[in-house]
N, C-alpha and C positions, 0 to 999 in steps of 0.2 A: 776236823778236816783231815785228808787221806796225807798220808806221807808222799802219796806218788806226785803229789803238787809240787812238793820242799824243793828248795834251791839247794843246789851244792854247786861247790867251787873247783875249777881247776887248777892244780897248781903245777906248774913246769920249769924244772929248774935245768933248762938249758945248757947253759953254761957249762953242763955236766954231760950233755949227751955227746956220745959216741958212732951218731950216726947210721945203726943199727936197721931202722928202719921198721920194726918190729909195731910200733907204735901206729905207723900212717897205714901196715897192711890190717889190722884189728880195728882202729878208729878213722877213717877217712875222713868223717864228716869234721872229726877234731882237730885232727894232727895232717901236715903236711910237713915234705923234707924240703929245704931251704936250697936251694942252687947253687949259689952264692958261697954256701960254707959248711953242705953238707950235713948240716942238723935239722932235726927235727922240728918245727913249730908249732904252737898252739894257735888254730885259729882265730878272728877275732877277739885276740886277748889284749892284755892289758901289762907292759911292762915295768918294772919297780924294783931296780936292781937286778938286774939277770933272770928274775923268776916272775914265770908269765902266768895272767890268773884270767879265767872266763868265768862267770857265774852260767847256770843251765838249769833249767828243773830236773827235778830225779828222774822224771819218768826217761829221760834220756843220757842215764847216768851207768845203766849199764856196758856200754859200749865204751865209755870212758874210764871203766873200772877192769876192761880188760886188757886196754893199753897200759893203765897201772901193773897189772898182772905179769905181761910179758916183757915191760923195762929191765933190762938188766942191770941198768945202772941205777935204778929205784929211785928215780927224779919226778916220777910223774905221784902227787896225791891227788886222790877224789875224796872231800869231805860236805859232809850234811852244815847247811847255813844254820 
């Protein structure tokens, strides 16, 4: 089976963002900035102690690996299930 199926996870550890915005302008579909307090969100996620996680297939894992990219507070991982 192709790789472009595999799941991969998001992981966002919040708690640590600084608001930057850097994220929702690269990933829109993923990330949204919160109103309320000014950080960053992962959409549809799941949270578990300050750090918020979405599963996605890879084929849609690029977009999510460029918000990685441009974190400057390097909170955001994308990894293979």
């Amino acid at each position: 089976m192709s790789g472009f199926f595999m799941s991969v996870i998001i992981i966002h550890h919040r708690k640590k963002c600084i608001g930057c915005h850097y994220c929702v302008d690269v990933a829109p579909d993923f990330f949204y900035m919160d109103e309320q307090d000014g950080k960053a969100s992962l959409l549809n996620s799941t949270p578990k102690k300050g750090i918020f996680t979405v599963k996605i297939l890879n084929q849609f894992a690029d977009t999510a690996r460029q918000a990685q990219a441009v974190c400057p507070m390097k909170i955001i991982d994308v990894r293979l299930l």
